[in-house]
CHARMM internal coordinates of N, CA and C (Angstrom, degrees):
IC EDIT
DIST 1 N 1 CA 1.4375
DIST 1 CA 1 C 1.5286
ANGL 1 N 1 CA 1 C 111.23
DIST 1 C 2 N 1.3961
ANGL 1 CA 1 C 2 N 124.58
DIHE 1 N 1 CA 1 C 2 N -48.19
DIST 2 N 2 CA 1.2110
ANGL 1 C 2 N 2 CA 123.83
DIHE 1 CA 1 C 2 N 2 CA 176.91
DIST 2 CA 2 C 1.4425
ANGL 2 N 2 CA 2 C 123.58
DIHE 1 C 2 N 2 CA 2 C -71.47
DIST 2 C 3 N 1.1781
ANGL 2 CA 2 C 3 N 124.29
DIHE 2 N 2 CA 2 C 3 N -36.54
DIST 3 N 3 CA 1.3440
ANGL 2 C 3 N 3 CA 128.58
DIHE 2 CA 2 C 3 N 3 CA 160.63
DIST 3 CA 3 C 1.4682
ANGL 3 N 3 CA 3 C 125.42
DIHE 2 C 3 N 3 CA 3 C -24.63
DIST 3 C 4 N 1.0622
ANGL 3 CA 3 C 4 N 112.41
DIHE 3 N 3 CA 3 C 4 N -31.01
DIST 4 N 4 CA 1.4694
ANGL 3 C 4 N 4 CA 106.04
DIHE 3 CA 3 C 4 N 4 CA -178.73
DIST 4 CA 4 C 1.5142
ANGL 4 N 4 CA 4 C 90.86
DIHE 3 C 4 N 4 CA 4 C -99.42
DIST 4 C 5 N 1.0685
ANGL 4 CA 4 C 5 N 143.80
DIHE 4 N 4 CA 4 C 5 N 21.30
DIST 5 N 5 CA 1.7322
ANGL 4 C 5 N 5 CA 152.43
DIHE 4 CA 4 C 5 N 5 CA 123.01
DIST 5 CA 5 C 1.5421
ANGL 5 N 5 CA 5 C 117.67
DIHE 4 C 5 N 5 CA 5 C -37.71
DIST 5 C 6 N 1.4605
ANGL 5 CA 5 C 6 N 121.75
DIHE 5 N 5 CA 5 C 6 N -56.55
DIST 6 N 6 CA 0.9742
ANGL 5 C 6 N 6 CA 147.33
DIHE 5 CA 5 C 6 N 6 CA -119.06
DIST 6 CA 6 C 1.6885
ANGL 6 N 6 CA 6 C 117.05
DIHE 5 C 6 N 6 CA 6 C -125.98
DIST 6 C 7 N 1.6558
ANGL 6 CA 6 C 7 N 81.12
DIHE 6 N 6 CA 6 C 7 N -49.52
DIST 7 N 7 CA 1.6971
ANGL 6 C 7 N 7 CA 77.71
DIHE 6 CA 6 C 7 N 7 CA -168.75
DIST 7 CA 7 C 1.6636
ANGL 7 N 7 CA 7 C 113.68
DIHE 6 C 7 N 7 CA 7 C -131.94
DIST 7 C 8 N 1.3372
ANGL 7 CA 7 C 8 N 142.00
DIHE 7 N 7 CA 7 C 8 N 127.91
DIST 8 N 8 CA 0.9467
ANGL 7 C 8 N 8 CA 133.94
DIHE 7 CA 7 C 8 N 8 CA -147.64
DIST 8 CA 8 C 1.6773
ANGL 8 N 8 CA 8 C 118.90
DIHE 7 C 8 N 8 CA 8 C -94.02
DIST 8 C 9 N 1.1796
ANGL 8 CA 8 C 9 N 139.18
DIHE 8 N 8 CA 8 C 9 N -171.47
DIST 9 N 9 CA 1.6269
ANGL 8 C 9 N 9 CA 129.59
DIHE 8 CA 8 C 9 N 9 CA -147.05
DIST 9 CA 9 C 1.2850
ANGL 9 N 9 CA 9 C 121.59
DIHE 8 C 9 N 9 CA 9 C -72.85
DIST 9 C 10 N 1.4899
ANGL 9 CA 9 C 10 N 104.63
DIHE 9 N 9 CA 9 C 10 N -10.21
DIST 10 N 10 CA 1.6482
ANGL 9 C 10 N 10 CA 120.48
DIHE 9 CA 9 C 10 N 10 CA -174.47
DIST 10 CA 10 C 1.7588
ANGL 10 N 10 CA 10 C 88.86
DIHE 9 C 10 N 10 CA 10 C -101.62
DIST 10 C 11 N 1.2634
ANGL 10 CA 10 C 11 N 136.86
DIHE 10 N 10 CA 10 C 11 N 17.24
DIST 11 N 11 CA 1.7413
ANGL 10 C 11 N 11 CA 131.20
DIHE 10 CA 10 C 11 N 11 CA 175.44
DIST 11 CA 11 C 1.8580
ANGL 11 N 11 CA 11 C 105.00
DIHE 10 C 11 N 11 CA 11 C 56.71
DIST 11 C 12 N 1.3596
ANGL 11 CA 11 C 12 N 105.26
DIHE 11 N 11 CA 11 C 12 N 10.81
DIST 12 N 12 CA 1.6310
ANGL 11 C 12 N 12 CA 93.51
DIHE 11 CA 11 C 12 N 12 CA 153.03
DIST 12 CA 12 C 1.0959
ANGL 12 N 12 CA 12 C 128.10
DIHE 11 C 12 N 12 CA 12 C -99.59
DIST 12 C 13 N 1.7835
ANGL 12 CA 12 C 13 N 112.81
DIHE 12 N 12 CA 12 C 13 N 134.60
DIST 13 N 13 CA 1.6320
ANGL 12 C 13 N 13 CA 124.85
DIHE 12 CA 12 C 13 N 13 CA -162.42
DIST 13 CA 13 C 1.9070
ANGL 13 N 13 CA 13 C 87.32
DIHE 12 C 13 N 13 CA 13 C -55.05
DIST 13 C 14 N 1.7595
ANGL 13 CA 13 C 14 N 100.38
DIHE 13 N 13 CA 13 C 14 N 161.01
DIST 14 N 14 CA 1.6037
ANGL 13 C 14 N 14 CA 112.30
DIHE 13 CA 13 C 14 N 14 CA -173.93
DIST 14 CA 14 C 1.4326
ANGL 14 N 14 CA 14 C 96.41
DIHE 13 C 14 N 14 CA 14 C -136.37
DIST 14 C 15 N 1.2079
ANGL 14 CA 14 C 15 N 136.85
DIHE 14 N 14 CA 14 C 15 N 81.79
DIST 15 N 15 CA 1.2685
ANGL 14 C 15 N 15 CA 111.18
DIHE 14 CA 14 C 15 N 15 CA 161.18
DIST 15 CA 15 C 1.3858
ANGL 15 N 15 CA 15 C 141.83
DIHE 14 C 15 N 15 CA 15 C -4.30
DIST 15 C 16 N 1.7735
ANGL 15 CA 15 C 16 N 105.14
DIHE 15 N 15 CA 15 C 16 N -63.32
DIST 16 N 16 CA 1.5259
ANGL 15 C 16 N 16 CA 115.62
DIHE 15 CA 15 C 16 N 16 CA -176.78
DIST 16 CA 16 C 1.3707
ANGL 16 N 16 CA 16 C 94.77
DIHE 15 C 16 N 16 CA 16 C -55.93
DIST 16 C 17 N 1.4400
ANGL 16 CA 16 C 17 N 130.77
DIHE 16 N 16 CA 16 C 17 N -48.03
DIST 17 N 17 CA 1.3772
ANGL 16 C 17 N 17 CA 104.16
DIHE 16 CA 16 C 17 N 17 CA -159.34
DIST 17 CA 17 C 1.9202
ANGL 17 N 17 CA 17 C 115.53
DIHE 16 C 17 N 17 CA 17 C -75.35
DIST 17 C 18 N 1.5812
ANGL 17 CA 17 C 18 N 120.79
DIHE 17 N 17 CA 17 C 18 N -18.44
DIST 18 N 18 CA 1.4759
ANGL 17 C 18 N 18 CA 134.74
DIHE 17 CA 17 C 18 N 18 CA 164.18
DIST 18 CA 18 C 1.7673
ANGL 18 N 18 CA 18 C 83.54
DIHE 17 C 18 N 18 CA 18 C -42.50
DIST 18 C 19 N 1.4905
ANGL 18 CA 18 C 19 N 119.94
DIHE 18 N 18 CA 18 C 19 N -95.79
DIST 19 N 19 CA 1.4164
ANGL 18 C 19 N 19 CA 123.19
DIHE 18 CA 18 C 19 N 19 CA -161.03
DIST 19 CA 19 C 1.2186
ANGL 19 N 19 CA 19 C 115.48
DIHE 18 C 19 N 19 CA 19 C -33.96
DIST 19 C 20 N 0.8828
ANGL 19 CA 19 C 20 N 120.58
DIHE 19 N 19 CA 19 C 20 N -41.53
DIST 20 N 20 CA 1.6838
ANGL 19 C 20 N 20 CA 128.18
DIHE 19 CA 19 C 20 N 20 CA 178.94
DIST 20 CA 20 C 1.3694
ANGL 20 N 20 CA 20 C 118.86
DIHE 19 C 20 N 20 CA 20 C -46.86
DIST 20 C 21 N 1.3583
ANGL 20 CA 20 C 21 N 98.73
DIHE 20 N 20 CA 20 C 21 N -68.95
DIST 21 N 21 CA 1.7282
ANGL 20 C 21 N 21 CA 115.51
DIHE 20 CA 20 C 21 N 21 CA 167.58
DIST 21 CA 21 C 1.4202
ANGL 21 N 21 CA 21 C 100.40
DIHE 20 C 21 N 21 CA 21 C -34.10
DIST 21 C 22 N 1.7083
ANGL 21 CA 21 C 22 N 117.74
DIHE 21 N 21 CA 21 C 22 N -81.26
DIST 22 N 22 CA 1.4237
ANGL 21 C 22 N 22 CA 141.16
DIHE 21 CA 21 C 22 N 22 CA -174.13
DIST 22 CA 22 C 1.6842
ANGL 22 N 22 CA 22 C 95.36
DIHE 21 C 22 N 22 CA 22 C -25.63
DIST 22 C 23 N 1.0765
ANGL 22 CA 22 C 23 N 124.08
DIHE 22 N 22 CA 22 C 23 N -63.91
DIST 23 N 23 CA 1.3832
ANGL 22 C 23 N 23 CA 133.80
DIHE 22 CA 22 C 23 N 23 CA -154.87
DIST 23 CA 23 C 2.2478
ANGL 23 N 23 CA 23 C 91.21
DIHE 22 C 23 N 23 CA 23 C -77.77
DIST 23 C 24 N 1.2051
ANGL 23 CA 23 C 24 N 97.27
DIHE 23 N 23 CA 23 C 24 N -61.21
DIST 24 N 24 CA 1.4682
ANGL 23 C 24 N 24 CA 81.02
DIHE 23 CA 23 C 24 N 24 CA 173.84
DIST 24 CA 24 C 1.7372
ANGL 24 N 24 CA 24 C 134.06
DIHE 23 C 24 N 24 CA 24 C -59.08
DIST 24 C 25 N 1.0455
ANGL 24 CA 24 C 25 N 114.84
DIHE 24 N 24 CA 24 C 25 N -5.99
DIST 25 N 25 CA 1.5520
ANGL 24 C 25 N 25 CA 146.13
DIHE 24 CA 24 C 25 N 25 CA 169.17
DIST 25 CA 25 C 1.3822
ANGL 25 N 25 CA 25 C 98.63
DIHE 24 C 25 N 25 CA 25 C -80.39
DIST 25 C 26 N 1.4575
ANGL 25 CA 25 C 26 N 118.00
DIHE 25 N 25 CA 25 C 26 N -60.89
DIST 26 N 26 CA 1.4669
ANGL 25 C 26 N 26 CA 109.07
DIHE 25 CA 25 C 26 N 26 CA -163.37
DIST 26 CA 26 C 1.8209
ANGL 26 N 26 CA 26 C 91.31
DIHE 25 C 26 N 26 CA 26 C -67.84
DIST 26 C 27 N 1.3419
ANGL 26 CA 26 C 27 N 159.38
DIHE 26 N 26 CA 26 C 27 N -74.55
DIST 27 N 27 CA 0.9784
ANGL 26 C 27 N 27 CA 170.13
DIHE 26 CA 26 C 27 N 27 CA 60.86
DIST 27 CA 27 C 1.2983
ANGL 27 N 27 CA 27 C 104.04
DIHE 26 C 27 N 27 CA 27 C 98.50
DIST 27 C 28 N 1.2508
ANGL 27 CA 27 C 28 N 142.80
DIHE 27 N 27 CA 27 C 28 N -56.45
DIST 28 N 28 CA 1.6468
ANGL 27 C 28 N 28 CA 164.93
DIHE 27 CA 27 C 28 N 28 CA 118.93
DIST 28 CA 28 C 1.4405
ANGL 28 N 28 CA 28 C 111.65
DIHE 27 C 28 N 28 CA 28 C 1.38
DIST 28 C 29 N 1.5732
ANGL 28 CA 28 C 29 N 111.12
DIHE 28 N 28 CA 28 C 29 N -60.90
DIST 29 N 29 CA 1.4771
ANGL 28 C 29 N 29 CA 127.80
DIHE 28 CA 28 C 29 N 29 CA 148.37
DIST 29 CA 29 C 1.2420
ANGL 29 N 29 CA 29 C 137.40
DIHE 28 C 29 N 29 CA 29 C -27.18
DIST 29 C 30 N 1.2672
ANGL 29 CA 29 C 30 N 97.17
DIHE 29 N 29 CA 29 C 30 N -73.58
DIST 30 N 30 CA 2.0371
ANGL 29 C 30 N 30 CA 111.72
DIHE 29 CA 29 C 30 N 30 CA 170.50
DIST 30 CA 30 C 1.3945
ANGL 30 N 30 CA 30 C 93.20
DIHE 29 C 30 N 30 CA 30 C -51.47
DIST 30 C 31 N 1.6000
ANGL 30 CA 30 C 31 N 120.11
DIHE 30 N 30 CA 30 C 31 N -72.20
DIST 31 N 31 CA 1.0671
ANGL 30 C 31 N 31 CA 104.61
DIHE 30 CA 30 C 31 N 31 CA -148.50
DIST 31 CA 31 C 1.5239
ANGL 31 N 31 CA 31 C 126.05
DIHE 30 C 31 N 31 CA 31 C -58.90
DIST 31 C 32 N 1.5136
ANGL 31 CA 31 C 32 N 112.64
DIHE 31 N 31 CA 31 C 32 N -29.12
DIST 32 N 32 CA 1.4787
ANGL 31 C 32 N 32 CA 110.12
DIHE 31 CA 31 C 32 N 32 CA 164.64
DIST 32 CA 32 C 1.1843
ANGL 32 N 32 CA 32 C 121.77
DIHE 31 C 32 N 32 CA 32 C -78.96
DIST 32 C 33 N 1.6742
ANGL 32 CA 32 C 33 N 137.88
DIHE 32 N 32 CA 32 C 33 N 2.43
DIST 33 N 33 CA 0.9663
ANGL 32 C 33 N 33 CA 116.32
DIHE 32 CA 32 C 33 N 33 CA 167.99
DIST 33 CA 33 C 1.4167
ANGL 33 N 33 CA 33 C 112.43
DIHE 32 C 33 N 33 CA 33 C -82.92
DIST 33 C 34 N 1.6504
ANGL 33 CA 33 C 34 N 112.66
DIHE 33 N 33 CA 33 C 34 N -26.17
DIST 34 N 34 CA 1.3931
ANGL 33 C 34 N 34 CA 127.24
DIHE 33 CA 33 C 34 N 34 CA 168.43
DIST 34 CA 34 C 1.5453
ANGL 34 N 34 CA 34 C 99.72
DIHE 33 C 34 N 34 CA 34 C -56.87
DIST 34 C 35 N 1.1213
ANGL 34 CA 34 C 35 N 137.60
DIHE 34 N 34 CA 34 C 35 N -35.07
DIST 35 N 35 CA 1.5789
ANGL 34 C 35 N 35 CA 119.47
DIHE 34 CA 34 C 35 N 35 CA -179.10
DIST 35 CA 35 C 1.5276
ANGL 35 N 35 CA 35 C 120.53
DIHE 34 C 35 N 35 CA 35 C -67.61
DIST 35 C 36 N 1.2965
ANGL 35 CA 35 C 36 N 102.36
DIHE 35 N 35 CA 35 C 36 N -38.20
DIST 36 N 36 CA 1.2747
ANGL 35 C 36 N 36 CA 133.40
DIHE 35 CA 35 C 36 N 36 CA -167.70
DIST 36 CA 36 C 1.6817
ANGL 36 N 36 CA 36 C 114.93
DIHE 35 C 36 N 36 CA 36 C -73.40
DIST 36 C 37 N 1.5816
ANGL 36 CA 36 C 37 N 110.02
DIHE 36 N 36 CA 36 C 37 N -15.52
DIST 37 N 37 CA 1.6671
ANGL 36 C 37 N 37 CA 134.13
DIHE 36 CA 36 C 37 N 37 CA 172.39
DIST 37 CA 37 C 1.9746
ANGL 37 N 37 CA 37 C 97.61
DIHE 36 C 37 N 37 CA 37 C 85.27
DIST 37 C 38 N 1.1679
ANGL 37 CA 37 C 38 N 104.25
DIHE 37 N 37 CA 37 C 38 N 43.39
DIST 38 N 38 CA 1.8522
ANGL 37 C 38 N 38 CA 95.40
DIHE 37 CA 37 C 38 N 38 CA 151.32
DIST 38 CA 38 C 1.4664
ANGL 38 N 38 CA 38 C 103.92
DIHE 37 C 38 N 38 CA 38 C -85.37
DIST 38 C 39 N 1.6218
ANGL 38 CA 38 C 39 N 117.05
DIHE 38 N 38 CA 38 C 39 N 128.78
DIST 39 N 39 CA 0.8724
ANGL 38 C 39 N 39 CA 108.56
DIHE 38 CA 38 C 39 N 39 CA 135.97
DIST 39 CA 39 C 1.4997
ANGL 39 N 39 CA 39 C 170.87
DIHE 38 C 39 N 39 CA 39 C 142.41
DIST 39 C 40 N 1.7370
ANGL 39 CA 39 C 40 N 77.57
DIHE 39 N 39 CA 39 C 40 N 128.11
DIST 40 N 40 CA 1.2569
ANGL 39 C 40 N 40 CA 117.81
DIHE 39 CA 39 C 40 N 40 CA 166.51
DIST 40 CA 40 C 1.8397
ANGL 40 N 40 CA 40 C 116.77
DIHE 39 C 40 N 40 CA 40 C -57.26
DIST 40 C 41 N 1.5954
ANGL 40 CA 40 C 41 N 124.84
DIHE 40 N 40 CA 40 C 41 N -23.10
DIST 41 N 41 CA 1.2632
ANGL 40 C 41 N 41 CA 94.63
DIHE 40 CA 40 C 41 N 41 CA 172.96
DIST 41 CA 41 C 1.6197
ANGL 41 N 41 CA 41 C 101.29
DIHE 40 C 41 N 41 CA 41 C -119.36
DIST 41 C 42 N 1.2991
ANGL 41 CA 41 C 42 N 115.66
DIHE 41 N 41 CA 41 C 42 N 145.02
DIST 42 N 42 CA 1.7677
ANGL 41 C 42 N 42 CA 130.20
DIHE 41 CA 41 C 42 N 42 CA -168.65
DIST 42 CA 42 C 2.0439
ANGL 42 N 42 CA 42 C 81.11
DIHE 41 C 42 N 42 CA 42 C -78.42
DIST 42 C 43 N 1.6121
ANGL 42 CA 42 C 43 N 100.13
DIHE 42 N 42 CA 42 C 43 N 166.71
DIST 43 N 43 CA 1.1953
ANGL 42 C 43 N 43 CA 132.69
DIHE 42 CA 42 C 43 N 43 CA -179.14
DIST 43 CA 43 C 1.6330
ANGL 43 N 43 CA 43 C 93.15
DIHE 42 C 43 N 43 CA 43 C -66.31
DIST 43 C 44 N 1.0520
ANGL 43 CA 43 C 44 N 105.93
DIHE 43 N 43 CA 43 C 44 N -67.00
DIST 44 N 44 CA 1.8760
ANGL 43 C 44 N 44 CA 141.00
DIHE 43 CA 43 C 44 N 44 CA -172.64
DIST 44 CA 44 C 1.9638
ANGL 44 N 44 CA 44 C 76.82
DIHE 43 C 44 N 44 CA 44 C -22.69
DIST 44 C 45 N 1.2692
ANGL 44 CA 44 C 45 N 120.41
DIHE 44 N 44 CA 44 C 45 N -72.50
DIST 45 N 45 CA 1.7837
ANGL 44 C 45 N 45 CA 135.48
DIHE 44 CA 44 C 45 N 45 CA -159.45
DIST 45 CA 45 C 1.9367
ANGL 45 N 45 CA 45 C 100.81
DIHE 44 C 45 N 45 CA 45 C -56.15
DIST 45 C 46 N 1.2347
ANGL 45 CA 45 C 46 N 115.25
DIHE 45 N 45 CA 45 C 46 N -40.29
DIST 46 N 46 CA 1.4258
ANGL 45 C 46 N 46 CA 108.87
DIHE 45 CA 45 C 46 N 46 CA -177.75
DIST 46 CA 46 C 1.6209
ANGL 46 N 46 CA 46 C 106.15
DIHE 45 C 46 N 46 CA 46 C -96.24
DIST 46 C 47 N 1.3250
ANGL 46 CA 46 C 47 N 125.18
DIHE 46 N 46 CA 46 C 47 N -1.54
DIST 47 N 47 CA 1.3307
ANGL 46 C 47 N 47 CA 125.29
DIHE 46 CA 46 C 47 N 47 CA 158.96
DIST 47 CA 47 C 1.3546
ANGL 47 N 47 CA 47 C 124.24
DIHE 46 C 47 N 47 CA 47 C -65.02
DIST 47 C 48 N 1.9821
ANGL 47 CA 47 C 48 N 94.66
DIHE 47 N 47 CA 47 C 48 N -53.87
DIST 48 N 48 CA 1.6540
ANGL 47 C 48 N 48 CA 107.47
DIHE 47 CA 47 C 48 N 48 CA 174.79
DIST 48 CA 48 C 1.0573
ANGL 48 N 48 CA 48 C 118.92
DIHE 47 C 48 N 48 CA 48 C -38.97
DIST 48 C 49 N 1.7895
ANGL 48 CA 48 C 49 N 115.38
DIHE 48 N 48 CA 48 C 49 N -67.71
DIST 49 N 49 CA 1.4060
ANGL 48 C 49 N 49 CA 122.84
DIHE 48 CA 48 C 49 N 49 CA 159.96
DIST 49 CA 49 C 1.4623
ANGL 49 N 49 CA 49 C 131.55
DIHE 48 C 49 N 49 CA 49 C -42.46
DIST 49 C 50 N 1.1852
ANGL 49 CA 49 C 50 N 136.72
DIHE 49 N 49 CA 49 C 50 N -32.15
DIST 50 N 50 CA 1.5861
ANGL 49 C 50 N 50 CA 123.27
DIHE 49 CA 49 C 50 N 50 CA 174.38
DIST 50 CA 50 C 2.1531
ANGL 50 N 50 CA 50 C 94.30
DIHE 49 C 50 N 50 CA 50 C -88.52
DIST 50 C 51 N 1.3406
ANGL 50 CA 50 C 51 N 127.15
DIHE 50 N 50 CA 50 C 51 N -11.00
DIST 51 N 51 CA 1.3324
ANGL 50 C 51 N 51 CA 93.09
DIHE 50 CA 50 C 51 N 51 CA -174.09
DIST 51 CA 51 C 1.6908
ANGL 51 N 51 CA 51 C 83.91
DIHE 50 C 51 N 51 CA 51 C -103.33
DIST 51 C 52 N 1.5252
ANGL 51 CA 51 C 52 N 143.54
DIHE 51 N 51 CA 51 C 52 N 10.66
DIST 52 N 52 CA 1.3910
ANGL 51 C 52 N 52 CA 129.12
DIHE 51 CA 51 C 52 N 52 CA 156.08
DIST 52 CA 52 C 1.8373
ANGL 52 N 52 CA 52 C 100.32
DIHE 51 C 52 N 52 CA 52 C -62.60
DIST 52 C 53 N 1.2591
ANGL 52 CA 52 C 53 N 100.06
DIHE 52 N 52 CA 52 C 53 N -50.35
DIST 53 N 53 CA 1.7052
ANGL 52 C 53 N 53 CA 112.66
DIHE 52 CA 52 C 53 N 53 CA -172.15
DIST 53 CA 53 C 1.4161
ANGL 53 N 53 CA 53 C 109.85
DIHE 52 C 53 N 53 CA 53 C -19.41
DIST 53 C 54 N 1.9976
ANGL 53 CA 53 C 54 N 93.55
DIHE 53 N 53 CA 53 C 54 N -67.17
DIST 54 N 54 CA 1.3388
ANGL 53 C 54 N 54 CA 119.19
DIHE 53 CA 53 C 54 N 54 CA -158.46
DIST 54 CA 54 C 1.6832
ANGL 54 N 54 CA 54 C 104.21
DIHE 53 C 54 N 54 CA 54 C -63.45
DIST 54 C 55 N 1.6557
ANGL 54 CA 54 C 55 N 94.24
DIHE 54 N 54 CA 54 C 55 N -51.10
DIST 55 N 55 CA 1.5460
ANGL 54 C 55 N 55 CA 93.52
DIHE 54 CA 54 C 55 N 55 CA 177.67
DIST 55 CA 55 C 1.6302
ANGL 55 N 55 CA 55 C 116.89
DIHE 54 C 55 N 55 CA 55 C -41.97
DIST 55 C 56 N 1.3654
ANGL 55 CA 55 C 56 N 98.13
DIHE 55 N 55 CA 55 C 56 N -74.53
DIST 56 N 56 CA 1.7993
ANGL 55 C 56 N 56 CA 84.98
DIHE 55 CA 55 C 56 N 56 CA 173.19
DIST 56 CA 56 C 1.3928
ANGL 56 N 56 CA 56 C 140.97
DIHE 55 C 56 N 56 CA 56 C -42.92
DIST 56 C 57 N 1.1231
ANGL 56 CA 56 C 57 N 109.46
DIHE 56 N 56 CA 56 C 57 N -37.78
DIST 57 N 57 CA 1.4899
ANGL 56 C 57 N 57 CA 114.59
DIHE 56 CA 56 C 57 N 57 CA 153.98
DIST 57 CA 57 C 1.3819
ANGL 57 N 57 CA 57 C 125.80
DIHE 56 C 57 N 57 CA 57 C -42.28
DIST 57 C 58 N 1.0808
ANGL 57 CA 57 C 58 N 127.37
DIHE 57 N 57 CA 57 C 58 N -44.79
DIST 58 N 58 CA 1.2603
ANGL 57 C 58 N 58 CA 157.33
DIHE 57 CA 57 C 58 N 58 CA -177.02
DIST 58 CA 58 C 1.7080
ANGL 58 N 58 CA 58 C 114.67
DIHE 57 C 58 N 58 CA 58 C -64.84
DIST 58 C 59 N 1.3123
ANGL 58 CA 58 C 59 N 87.75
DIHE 58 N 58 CA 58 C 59 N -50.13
DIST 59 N 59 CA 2.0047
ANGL 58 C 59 N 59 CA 105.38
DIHE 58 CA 58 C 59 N 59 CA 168.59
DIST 59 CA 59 C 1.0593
ANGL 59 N 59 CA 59 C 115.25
DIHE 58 C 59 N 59 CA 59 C -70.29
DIST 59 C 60 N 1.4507
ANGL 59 CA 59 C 60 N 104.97
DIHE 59 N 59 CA 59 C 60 N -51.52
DIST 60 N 60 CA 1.9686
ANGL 59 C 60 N 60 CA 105.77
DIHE 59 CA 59 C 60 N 60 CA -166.29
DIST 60 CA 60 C 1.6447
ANGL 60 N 60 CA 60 C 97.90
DIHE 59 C 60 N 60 CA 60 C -82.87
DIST 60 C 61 N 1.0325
ANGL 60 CA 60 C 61 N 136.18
DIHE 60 N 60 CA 60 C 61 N -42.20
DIST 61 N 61 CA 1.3815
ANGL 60 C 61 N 61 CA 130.96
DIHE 60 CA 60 C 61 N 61 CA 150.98
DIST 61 CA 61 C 1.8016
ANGL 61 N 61 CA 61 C 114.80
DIHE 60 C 61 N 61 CA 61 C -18.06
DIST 61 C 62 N 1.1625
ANGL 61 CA 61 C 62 N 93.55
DIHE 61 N 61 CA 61 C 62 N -84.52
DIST 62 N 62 CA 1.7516
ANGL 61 C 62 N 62 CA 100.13
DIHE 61 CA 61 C 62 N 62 CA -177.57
DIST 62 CA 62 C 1.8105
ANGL 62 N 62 CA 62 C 106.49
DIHE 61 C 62 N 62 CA 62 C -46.97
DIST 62 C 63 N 0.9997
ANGL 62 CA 62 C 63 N 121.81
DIHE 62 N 62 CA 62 C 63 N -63.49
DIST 63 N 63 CA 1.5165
ANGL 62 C 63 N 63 CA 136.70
DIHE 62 CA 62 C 63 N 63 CA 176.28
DIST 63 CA 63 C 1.8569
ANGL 63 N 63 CA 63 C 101.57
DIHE 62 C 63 N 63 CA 63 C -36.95
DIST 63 C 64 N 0.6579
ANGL 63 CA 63 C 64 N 105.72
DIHE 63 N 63 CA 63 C 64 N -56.43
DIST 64 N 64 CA 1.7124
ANGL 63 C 64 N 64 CA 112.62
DIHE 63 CA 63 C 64 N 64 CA 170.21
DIST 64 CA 64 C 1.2875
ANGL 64 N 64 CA 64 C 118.35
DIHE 63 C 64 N 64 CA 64 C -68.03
DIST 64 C 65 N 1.0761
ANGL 64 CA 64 C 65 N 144.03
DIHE 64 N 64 CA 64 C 65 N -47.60
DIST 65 N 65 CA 1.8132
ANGL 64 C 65 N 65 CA 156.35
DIHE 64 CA 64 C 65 N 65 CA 127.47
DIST 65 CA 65 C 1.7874
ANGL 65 N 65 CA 65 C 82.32
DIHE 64 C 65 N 65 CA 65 C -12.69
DIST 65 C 66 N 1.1226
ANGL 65 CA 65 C 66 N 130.57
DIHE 65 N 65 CA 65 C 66 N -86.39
DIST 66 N 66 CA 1.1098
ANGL 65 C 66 N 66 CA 136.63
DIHE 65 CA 65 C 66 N 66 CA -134.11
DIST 66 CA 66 C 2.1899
ANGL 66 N 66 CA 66 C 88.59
DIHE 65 C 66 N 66 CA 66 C -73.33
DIST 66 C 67 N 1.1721
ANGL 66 CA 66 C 67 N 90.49
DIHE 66 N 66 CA 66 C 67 N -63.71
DIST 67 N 67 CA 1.5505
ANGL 66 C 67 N 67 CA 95.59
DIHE 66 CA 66 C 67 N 67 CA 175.93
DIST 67 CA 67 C 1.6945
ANGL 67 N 67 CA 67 C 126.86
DIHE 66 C 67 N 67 CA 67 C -25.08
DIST 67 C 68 N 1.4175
ANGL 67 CA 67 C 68 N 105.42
DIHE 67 N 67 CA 67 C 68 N -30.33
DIST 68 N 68 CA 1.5894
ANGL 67 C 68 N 68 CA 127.88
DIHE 67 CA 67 C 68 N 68 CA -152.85
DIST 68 CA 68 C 1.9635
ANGL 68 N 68 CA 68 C 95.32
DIHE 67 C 68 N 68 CA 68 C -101.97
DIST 68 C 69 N 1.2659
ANGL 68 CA 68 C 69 N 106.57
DIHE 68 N 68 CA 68 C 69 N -35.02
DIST 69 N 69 CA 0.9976
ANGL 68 C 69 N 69 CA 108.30
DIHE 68 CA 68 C 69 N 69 CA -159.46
DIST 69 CA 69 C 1.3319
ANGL 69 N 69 CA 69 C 121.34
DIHE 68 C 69 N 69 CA 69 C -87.77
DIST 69 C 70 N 1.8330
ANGL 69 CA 69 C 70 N 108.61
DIHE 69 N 69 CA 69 C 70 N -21.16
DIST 70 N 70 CA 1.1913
ANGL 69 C 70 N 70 CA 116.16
DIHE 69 CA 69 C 70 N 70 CA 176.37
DIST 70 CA 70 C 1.4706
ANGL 70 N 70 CA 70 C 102.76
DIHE 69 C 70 N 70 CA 70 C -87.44
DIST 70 C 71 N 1.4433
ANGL 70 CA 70 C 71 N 115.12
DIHE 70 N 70 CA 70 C 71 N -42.81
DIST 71 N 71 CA 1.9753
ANGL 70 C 71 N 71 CA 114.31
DIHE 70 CA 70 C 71 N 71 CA -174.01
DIST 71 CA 71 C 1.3747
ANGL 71 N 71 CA 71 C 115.89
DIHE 70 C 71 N 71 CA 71 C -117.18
END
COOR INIT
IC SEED 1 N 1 CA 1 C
IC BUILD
């Protein structure tokens, strides 16, 4: 089940995609503890984190686009 977390279409493990998860987990967190009335963490803190998310996504995406295109 987690594997497709982890490792990308050719079945080699990917780091970026481990962090990703990790970071969307951490993110998942805030936000229910924010549902739940912690608080200790502002909106502003689980925003940062899902638009770091997106950003990276966004990089390693393009970088791979770019990767494919030269070889």
């Amino acid at each position: 089940m987690f594997r497709s977390f982890f490792y990308n279409s050719k079945g080699e493990f990917n780091p970026v995609y481990f962090w990703i998860t990790c970071f969307c987990l951490v993110a998942l967190v805030l936000m229910l503890l924010r549902v739940f009335g912690a608080n200790t963490f502002s909106d502003a803190l689980v925003l940062g984190v899902l638009g770091f998310i997106q950003i990276w996504v966004a990089l390693y995406n393009k970088q791979s686009k770019d990767k494919r295109e030269i070889g």
